[in-house]
C-alpha positions as CSV (number, residue, x, y, z in Angstrom):
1,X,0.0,0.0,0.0
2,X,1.0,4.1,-0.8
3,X,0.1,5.9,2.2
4,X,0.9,9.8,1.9
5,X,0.9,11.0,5.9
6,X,0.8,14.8,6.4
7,X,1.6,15.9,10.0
8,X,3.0,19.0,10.7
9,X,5.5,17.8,13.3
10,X,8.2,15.0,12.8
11,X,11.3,13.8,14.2
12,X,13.8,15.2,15.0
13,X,10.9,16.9,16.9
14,X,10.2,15.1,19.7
15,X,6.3,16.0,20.5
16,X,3.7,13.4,20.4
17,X,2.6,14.0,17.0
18,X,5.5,13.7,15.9
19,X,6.3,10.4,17.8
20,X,3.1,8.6,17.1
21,X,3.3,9.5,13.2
22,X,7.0,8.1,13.3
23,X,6.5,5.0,15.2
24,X,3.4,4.3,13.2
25,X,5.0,5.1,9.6
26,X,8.3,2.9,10.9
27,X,6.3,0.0,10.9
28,X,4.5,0.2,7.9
29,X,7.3,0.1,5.7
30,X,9.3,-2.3,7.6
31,X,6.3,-4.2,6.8
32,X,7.0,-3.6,2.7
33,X,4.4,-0.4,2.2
34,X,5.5,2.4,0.5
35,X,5.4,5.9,3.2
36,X,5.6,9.3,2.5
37,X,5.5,12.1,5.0
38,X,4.9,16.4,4.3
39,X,6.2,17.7,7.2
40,X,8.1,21.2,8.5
41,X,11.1,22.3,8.7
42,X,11.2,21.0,12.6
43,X,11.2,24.1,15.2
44,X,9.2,23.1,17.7
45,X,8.6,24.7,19.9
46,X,11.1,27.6,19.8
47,X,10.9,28.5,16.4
48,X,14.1,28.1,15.5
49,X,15.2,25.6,12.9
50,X,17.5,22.7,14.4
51,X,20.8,22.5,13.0
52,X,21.7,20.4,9.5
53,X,17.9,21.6,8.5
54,X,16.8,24.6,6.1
55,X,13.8,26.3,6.0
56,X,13.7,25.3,2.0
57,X,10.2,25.6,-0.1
58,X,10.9,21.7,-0.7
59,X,13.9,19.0,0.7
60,X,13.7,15.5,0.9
61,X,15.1,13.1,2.6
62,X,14.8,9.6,4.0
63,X,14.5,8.4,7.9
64,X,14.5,4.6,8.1
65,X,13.2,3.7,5.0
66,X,10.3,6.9,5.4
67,X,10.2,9.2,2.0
68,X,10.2,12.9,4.1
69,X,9.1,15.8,2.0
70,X,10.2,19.0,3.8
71,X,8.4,22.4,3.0
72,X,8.7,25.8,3.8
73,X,6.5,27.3,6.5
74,X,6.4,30.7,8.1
75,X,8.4,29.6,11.0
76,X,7.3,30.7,14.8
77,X,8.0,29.5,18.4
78,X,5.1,27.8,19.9
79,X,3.6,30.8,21.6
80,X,1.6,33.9,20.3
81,X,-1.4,33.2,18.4
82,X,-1.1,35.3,15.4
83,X,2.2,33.9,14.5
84,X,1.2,30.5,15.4
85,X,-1.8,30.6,13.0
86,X,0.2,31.9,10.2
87,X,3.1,29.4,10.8
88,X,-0.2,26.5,10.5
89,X,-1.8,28.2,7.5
90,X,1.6,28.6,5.0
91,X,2.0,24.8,5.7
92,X,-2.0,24.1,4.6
93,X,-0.9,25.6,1.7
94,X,2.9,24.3,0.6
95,X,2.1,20.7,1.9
96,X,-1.0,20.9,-0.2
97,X,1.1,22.0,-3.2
98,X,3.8,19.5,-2.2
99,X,0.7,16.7,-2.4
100,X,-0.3,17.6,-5.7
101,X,3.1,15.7,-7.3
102,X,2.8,12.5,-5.1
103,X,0.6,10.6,-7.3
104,X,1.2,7.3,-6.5
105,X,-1.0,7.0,-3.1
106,X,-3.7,4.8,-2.5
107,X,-5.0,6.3,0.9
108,X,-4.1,10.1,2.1
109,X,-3.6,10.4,6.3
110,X,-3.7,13.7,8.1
111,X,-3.2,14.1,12.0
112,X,-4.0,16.9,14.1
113,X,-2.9,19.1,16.3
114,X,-3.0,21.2,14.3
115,X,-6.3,22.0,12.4
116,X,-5.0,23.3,9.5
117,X,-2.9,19.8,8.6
118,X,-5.9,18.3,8.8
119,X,-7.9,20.5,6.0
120,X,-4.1,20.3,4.3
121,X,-5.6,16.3,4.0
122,X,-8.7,17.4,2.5
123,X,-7.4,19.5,0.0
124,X,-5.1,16.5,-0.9
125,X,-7.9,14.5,-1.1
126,X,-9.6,16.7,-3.7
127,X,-6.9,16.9,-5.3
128,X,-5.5,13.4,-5.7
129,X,-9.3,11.4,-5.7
130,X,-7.9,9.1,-2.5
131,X,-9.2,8.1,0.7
132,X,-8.8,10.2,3.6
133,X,-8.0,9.3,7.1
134,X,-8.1,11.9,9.7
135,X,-6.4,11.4,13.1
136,X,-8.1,13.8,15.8
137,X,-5.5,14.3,18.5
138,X,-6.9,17.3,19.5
139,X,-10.4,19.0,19.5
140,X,-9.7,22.2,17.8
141,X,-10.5,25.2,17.9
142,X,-12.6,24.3,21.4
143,X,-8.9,23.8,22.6
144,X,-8.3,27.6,22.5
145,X,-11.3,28.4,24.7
146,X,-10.4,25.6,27.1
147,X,-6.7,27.2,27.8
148,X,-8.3,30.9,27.2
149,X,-6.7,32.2,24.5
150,X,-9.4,33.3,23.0
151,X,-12.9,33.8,24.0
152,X,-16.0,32.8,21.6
153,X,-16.9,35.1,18.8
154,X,-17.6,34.8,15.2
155,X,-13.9,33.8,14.2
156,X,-14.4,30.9,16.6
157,X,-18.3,30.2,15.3
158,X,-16.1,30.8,11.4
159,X,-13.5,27.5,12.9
160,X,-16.3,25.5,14.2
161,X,-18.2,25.7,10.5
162,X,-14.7,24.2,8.9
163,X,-14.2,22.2,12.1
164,X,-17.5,20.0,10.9
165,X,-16.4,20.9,7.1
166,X,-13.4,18.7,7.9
167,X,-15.4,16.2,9.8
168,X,-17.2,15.4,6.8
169,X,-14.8,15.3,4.1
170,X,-12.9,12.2,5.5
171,X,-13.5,9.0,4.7
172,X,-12.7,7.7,8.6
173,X,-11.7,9.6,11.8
174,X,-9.1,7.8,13.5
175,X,-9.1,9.0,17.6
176,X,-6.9,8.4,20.6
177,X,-9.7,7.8,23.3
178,X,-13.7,7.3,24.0
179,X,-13.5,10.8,25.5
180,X,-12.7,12.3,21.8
181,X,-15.0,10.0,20.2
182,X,-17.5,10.9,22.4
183,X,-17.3,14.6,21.8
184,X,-17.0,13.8,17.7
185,X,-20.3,11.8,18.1
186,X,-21.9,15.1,19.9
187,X,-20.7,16.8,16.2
188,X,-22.6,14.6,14.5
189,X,-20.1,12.5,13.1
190,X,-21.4,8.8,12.3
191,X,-20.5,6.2,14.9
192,X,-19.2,4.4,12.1
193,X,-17.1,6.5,10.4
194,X,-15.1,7.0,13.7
195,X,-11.7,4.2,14.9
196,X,-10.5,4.4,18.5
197,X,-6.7,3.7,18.8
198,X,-4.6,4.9,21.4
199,X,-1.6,6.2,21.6
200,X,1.2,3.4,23.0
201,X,4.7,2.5,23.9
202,X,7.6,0.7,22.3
203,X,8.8,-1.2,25.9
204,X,12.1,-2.5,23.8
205,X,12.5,0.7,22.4
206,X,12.4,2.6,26.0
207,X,14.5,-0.1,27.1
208,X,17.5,0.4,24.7
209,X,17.1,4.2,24.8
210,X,17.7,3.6,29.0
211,X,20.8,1.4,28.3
212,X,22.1,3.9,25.9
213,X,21.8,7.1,27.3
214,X,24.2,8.6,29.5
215,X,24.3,7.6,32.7
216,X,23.7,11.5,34.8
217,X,21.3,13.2,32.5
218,X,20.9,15.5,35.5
219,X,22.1,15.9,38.4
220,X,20.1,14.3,41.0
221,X,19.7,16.4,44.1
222,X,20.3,14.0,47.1
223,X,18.0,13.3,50.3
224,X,15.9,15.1,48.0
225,X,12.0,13.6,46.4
226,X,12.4,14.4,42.7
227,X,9.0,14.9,41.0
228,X,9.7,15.6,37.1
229,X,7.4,17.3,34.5
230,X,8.4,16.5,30.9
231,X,7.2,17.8,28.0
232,X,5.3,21.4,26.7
233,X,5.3,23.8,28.4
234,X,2.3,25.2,27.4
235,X,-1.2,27.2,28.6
236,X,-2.6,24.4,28.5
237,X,-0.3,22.4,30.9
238,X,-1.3,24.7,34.1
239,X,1.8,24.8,35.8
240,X,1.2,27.3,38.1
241,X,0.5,24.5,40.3
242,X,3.9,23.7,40.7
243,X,5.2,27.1,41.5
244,X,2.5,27.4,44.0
245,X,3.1,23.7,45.5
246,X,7.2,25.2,45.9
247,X,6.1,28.0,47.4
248,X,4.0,26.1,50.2
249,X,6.9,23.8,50.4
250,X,9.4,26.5,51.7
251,X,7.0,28.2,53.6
252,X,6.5,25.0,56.1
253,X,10.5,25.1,56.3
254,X,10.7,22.0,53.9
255,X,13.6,21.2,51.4
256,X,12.8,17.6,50.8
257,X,10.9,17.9,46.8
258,X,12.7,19.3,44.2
259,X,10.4,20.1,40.7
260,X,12.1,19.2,37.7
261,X,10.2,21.0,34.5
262,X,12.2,19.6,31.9
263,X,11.0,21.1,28.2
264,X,10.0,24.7,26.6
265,X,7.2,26.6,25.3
266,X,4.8,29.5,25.7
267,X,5.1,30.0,29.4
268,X,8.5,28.1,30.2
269,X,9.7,32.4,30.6
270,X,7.3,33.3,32.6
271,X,6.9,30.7,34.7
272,X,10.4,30.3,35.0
273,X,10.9,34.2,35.8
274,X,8.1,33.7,38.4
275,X,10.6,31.0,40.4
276,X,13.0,33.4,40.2
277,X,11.3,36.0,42.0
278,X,10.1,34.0,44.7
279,X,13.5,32.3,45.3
280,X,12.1,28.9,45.0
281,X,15.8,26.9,44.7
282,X,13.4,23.8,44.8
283,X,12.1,24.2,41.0
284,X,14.3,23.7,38.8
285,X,14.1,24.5,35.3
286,X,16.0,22.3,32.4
287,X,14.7,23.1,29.0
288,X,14.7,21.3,26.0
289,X,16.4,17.8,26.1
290,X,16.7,15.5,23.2
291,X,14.0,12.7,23.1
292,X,16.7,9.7,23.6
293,X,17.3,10.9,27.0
294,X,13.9,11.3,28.1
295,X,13.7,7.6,29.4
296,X,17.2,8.1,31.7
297,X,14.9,11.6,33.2
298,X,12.1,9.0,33.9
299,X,14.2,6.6,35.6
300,X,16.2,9.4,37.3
301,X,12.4,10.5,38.9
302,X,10.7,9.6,41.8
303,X,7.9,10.5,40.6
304,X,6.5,12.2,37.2
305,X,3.6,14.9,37.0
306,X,1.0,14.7,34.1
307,X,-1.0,17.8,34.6
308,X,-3.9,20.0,32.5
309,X,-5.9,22.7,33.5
310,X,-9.3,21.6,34.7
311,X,-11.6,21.7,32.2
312,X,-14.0,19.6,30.9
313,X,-12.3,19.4,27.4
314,X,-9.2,17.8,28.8
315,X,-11.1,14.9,30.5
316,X,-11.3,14.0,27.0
317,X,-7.4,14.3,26.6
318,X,-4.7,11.1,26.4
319,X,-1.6,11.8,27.1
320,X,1.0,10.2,25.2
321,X,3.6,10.6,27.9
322,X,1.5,8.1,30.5
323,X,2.5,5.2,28.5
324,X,6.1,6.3,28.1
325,X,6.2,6.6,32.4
326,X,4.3,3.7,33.1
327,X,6.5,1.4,30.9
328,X,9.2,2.3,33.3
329,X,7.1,1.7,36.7
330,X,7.8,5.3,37.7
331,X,4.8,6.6,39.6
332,X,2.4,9.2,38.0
333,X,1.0,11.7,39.9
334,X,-1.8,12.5,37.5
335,X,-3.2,16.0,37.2
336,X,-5.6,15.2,34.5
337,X,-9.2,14.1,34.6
338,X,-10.9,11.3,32.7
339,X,-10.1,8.2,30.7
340,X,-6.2,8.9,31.2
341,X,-6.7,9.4,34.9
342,X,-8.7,5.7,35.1
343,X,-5.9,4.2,32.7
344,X,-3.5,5.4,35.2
345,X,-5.2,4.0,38.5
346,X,-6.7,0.9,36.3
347,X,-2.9,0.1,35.6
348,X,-1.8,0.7,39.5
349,X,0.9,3.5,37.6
350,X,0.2,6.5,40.0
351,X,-2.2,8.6,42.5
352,X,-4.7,11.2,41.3
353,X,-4.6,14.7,42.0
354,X,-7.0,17.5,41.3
355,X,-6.0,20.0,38.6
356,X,-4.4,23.0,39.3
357,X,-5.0,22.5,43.4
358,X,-1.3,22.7,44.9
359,X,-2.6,21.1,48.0
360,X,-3.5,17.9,46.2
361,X,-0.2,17.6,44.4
362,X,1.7,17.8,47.6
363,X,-0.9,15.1,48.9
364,X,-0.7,13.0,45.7
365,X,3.3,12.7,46.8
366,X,3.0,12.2,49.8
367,X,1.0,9.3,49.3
368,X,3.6,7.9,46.8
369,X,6.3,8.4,49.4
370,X,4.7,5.8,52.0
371,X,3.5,3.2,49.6
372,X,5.7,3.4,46.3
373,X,5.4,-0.5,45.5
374,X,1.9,0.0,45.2
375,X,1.9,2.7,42.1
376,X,5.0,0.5,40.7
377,X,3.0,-1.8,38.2
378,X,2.1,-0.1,35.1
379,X,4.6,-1.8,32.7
380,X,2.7,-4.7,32.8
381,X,-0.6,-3.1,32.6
382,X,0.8,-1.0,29.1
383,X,2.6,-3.8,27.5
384,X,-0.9,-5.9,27.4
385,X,-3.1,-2.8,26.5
386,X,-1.0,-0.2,24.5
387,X,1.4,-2.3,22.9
388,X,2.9,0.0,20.3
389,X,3.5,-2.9,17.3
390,X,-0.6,-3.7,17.9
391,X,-1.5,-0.3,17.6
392,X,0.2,0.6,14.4
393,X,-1.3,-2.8,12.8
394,X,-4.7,-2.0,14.1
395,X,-4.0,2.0,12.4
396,X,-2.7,0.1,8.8
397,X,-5.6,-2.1,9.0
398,X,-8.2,0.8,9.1
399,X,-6.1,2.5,6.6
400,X,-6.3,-1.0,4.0
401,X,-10.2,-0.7,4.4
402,X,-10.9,3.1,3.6
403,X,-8.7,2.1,0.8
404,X,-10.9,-0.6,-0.1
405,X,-7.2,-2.7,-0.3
406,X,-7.0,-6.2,0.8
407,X,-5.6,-6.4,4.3
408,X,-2.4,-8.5,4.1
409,X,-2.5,-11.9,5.6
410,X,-0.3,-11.7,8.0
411,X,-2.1,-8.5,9.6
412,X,-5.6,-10.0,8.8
413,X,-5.4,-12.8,11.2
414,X,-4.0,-10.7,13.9
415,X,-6.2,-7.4,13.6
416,X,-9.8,-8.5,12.3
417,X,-10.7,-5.2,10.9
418,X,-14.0,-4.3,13.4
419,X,-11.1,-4.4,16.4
420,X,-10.4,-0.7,15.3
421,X,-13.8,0.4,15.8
422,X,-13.1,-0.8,19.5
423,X,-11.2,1.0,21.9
424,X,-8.3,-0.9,23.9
């Protein structure tokens, strides 16, 4: 099978979009299919092109056995809406244009975040008479009002019209969690035309990455309890809660937690500024890391924080980074409502906490501090539900039947086709 994947993000970013559509594409053509993905120039999230990379209007190039169709984009950090919308609209349009010469595709895929990549898939629909699949990661542009960017008005009411536009143009919606099909179901999109598959874990592949990285990523504060956050950055992520947590910390004349907020994004500054001015030694602030050391950061943890603001949106919200943690038996304290929160206490891989309450994350750690065996066993519980390799046979499988293809043999009698429409 030709499958032409447009995602805005790709390695060497190290987002989950960009890991899911990588670990996913891998696969395929080690399994003998024919992959090519129109991505950016990678930035993210500082807006700055990595080094050996060009901000080109086309480049090419080839990442274990994936074609990689590089083209230009108005290039912005991962903050500031105008920017941000313009950087998503110039890549609608040149991956669109960049579409029109692949010709040799039997089924088109398009993953959001962000929005614009996804109506990038329509248009390359149109364009090329395939199939499309579109993977909803993210409900957009609800998303902004959840994290308050912007508040509704008619550009938002103008979205939500191409929002269901979109909806209706694919051929099958592929989501990460019952929460998102849920909500698409509330749009009015068929129960039929909608796959649940999960984001996963690659347990050998964390394994190798912990063998191989160095062996002091960081340096590990001692008599200290390290709790890590890992990832964006973001206005979504609400981490307030951990400057606030610090602050009560010190205040009771204790030294014994150290915050570690390893990433960057829109409010790593501020926050980071915020720490500063309230002397909090106790959060420390690491930046961006490459992706091969995150496993060595996990290990390095006694506990991790996954945490969103509360709002009703994110109980709909899975995490990719609670697999990637509870492959390693690391506790979780888990700041987000919904599914992810039950997959996390389901799997024994961490205590709940409420959103944004600075009280409850202090609790939440406590608790893992007297009885750390207990929230010790979520390897187990991942490698038997979110098993990477049967995710990404289950996603080729859906892709084989919008492309009205034969599903290969060997897939066939390991993913009947109605096990996508199932969630894990």
């Amino acid at each position: 099978m030709r499958i032409l994947f447009l995602s805005h993000y790709f390695p060497p970013e190290v987002n989950a979009p960009a890991s899911r559509t990588y670990e996913h594409c891998r696969r395929w053509v080690r399994d003998g299919h024919e992959v090519t993905v129109i991505t950016c120039a990678p930035n993210c999230p500082t807006g700055v092109v990595f080094d050996g990379y060009r901000n080109a209007w086309r480049s090419e190039e080839t990442i274990d056995g994936i074609r990689v169709i590089r083209v230009w984009s108005y290039v912005a950090a991962n903050k500031g809406f105008a920017k941000r919308i313009l950087n998503f609209l110039t890549y609608m349009l040149t991956a669109t244009w960049a579409a029109m010469w692949c010709r040799n595709v039997d089924v088109v895929v398009a993953t959001s975040p962000q929005f614009f990549c996804g109506w990038a898939g329509v248009f390359s629909k149109w364009l090329l008479r395939k199939p499309l699949v579109l993977e909803i990661r993210d409900l957009w542009p609800e998303s902004i009002l959840a994290v308050g960017a912007m508040k509704r008005n008619f550009v938002i009411r103008i979205l939500e019209w191409f929002e269901r536009r979109m909806y209706g143009a694919a051929n099958r919606i592929v989501t990460v969690g019952e929460g998102y099909r849920r909500q698409l179901e509330e749009r009015n999109v068929p129960t039929d035309k909608i796959d649940v598959i999960p984001n996963g874990v690659d347990l050998d592949r964390v394994a190798e990455q912990v063998a191989g990285a160095a062996d002091d990523p960081m340096e590990r504060p001692a008599n200290r309890f390290v709790c890590s956050y890992i990832g964006t950055v973001g206005m979504a992520h609400g981490l307030d809660v951990v400057i606030e947590a610090a602050t009560k910390l010190r205040d009771a004349g204790r030294d014994d937690v150290e915050f570690w907020i390893v990433g960057d994004g829109a409010e790593r500054d501020r926050l980071q500024a915020e720490a500063e001015r309230l002397k909090l030694s106790t959060v420390v602030f690491h930046g961006m890391v490459p992706k091969e050391t995150v496993p060595r950061i996990i290990e390095a943890s006694d506990a991790c924080l996954v945490h969103l603001r509360k709002t009703d949106l994110f109980t709909t919200v899975m995490p990719s980074k609670v697999f990637e943690i509870m492959a390693q038996n690391v506790p979780i304290v888990m700041g987000v409502e919904g599914e992810a929160q039950q997959v996390v206490l389901d799997g024994k891989g961490g205590v709940a906490m409420d959103p944004g309450d600075a009280d409850s994350l202090l609790a939440a750690m406590d608790e893992i501090r007297k009885n750390p065996a207990t929230v010790q066993r979520g390897r187990s519980y991942v490698a038997e539900h979110y098993n990477r390799e049967r995710l990404a046979e289950r996603m080729l499988s859906a892709l084989h039947d919008v492309a009205g293809l034969p599903v290969p043999m060997k897939v066939k009698q390991r993913v009947p086709v109605e096990e996508t429409r199932r969630a894990a």
